[in-house]
N, C-alpha and C positions, 0 to 999 in steps of 0.2 A: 504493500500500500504506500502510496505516497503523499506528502502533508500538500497542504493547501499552501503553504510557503514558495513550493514549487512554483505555480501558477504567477504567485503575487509577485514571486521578483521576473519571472518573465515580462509579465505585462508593464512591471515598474522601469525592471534594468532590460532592453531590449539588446542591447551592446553585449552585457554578459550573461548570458543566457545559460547555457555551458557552466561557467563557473558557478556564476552565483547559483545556482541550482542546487549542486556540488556539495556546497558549503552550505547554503541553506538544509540540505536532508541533515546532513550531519548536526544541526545545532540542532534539529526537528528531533532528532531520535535520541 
């Protein structure tokens, strides 16, 4: 499953997508 975090820095940080994803699961979990 994956958090809602995902999403929100996609939509936020479009540039880092990829990363910030990345990074966001892991502070998520």
């Amino acid at each position: 499953t994956k958090p809602r975090c995902l999403r929100y820095f996609c939509q936020k940080q479009r540039k880092k997508t990829v990363i910030e994803t990345a990074n966001c699961q892991n502070k998520s979990l």
